[in-house]
C-alpha positions in Angstrom: 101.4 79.2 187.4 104.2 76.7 186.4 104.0 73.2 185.3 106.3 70.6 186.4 108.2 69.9 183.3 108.4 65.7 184.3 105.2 66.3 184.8 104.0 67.5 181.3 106.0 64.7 179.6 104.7 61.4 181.8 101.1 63.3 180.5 101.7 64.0 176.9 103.1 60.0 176.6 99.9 58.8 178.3 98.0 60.9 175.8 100.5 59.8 172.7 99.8 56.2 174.1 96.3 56.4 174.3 96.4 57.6 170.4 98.9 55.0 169.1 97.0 52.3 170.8 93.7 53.3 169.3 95.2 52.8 166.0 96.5 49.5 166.7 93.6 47.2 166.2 93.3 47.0 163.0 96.9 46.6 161.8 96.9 43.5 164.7 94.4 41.9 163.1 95.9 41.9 159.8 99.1 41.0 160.7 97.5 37.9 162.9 98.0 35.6 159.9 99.3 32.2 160.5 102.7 31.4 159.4 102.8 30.8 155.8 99.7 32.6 154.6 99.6 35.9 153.5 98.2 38.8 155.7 94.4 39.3 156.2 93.2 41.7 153.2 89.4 40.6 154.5 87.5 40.7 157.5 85.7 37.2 158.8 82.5 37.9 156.5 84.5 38.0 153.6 84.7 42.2 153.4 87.8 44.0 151.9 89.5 45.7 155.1 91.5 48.7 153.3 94.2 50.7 155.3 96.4 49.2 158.3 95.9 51.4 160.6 92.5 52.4 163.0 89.6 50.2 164.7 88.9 46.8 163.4 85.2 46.7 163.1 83.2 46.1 159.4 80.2 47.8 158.8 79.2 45.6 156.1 78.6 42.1 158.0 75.7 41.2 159.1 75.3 41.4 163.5 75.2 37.9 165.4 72.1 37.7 167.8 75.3 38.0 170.6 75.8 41.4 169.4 72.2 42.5 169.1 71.8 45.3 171.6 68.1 45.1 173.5 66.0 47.7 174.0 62.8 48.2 175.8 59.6 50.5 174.5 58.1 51.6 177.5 55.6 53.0 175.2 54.5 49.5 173.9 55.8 47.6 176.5 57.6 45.3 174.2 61.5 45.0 173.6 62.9 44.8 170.4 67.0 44.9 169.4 68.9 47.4 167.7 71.9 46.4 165.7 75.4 47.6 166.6 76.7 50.1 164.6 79.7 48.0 163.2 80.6 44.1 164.0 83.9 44.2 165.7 86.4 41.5 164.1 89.8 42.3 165.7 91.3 43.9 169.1 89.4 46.6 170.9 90.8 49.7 171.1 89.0 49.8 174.6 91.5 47.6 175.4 95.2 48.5 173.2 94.5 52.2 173.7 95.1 52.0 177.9 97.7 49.4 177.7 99.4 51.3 175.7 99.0 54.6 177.7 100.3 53.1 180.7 103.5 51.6 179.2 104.2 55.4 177.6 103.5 56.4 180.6 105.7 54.1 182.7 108.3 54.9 180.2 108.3 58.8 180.6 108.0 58.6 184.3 111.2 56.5 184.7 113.2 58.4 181.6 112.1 62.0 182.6 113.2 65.0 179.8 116.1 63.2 178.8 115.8 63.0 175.1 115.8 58.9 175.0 112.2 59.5 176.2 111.8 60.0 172.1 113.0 56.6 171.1 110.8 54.9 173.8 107.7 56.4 173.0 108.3 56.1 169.2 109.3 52.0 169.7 106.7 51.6 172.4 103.5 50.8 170.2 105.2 48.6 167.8 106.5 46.5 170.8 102.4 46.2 172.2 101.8 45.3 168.5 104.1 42.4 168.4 102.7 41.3 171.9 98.9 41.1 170.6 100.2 39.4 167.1 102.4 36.9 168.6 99.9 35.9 171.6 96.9 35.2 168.8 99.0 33.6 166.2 102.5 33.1 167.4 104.1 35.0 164.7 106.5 37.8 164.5 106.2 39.5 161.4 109.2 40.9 159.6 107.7 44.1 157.9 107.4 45.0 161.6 110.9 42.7 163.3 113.6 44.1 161.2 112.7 47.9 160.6 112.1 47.8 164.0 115.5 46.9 164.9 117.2 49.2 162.5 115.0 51.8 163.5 116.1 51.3 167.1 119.8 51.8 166.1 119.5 54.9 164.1 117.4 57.0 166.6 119.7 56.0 169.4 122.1 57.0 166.9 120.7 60.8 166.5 120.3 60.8 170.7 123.6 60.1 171.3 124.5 63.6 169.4 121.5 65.4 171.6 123.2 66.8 174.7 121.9 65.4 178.4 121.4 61.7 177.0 122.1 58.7 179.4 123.0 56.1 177.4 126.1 54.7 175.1 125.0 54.1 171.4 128.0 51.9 171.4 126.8 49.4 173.9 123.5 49.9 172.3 125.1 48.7 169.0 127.2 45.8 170.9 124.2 44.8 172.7 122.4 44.2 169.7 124.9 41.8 167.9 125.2 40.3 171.4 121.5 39.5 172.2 120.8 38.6 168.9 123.9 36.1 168.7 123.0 34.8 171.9 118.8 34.0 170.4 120.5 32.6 167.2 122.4 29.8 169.4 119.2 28.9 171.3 117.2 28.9 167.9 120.2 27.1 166.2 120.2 24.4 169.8 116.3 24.1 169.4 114.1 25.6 166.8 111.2 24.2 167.7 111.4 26.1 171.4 112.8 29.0 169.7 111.4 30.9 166.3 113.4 32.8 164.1 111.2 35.9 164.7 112.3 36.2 168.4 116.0 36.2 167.1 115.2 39.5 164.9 113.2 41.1 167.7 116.0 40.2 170.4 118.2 42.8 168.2 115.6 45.3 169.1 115.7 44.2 172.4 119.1 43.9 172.7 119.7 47.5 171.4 117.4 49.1 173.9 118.8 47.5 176.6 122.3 47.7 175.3 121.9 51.6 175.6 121.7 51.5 179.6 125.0 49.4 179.8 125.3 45.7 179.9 124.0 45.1 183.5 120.6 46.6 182.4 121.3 43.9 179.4 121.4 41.4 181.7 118.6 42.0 183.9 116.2 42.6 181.0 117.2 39.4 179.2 116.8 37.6 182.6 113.6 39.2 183.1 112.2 38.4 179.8 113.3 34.4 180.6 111.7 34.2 183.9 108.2 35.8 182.7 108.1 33.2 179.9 108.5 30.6 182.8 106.5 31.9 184.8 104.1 31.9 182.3 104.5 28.5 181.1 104.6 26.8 184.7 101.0 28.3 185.4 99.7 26.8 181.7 101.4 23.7 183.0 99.4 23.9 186.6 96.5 24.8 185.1 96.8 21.6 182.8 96.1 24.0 180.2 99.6 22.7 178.3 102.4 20.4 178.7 106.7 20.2 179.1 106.2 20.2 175.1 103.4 22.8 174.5 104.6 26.2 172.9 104.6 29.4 173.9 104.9 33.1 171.9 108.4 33.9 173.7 107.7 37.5 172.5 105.6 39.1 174.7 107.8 38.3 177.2 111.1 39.4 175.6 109.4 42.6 174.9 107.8 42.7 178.5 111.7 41.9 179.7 113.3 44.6 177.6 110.5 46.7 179.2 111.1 46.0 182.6 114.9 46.2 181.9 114.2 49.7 180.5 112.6 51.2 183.2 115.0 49.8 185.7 118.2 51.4 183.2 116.5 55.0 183.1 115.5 55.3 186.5 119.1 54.2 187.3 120.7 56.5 185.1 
């Protein structure tokens, strides 16, 4: 009996998803600081949260009635409630672990056994990461931004000396500078539309794309503009903002280099 070898690697990234993700939670909530103040070292109750990376629930604080689990005795015929085992304080896993899976999965399934597939899966849960930090507190944090970035470059680096690869670490490299240039002008133009955080992650960004050629450049960057307006028009028909309300920008520049990603390998 033989396995389809696509087939084995679009299943071992959903399962290397599904593990990643499970240990996102509790680094996301720590690095969900607001600008200026120092990363969480404690949970809402006050309780020392040690480590960065696993589930963000504290067994120390005390359940809210919310949380109290019921239970009926049918014995007695009275219902009492049983505490949870642990008072969650930051992302479920029930929640990063899939979404995770399914971009790993997305990723393998349009990359195949070419040996990119490495990178992706490697730079795919830092990317969900960003999303979940920047959606709660509009931040991009720099321990995570700039490693990231160089990280990107270096392991594209090593793939472009692995036979059967489909990209240019040169463009990669180019791509980079350019994207990044190109978020420093609009940051530069207006800072208050644009942070400084997205102009670090756009060399990510720009690098992944960069790898594919510059028309995959192109679409992703495209892509990542028109799901932030997209985004913003339905806050804005929703009345839930206005013209000057805004937005984390880097969801969508990491959903655009995403999109652009998939569209590059499959292409390829």
């Amino acid at each position: 009996m033989s396995i389809d070898l696509d087939l084995l690697v679009v299943l071992l990234a959903a399962l290397w998803g599904a593990a990643t993700g499970a240990l996102l939670p509790r680094a996301a909530y720590r690095f969900a600081a607001p600008s200026g103040q120092a990363w969480h070292t404690e949970c809402p109750g006050g309780h020392p949260v040690r480590g960065w990376l696993g589930g963000a629930r504290c067994r120390t604080c005390p359940p809210t009635p919310a949380l109290l689990e019921p239970t009926y005795d049918a014995t007695t015929g009275t219902e009492y409630h049983r505490a949870p085992a642990a008072v969650p304080y930051g992302p479920s896993r029930l929640v990063l672990a899939p979404v995770t899976a399914v971009v790993c999965l997305a990723l393998a399934a349009a990359t195949g056994t070419r040996p990119e597939i490495a990178v992706w899966l490697l730079l795919a849960p830092v990317g969900v990461l960003l999303s979940v930090v920047d959606l709660k507190v509009r931040r991009l944090p720099d321990p995570l931004t700039l490693p990231l970035a160089g990280a990107a470059l270096v392991l594209l680096g090593l793939t472009a000396l692995v036979p059967e690869h489909a990209g240019e670490w040169t463009t990669a490299v180019l791509g980079a500078l350019a994207l990044g240039a190109g978020y420093l002008v609009l940051f530069l133009v207006n800072p208050a539309g644009m942070g400084f955080g997205d102009v670090k992650l756009a060399l990510t960004a720009g690098a992944v794309l960069g790898w594919y050629g510059w028309p995959t450049l192109m679409l992703g960057t495209f892509a990542g503009f028109l799901l932030g307006a997209l985004y913003g028009g339905a806050l804005l028909v929703a009345r839930r903002a206005d013209r000057k309300t805004a937005i984390p920008f880097g969801p969508f520049l990491i959903a655009g280099a995403f999109l652009g990603v998939l569209a590059g390998a499959y292409a390829a």
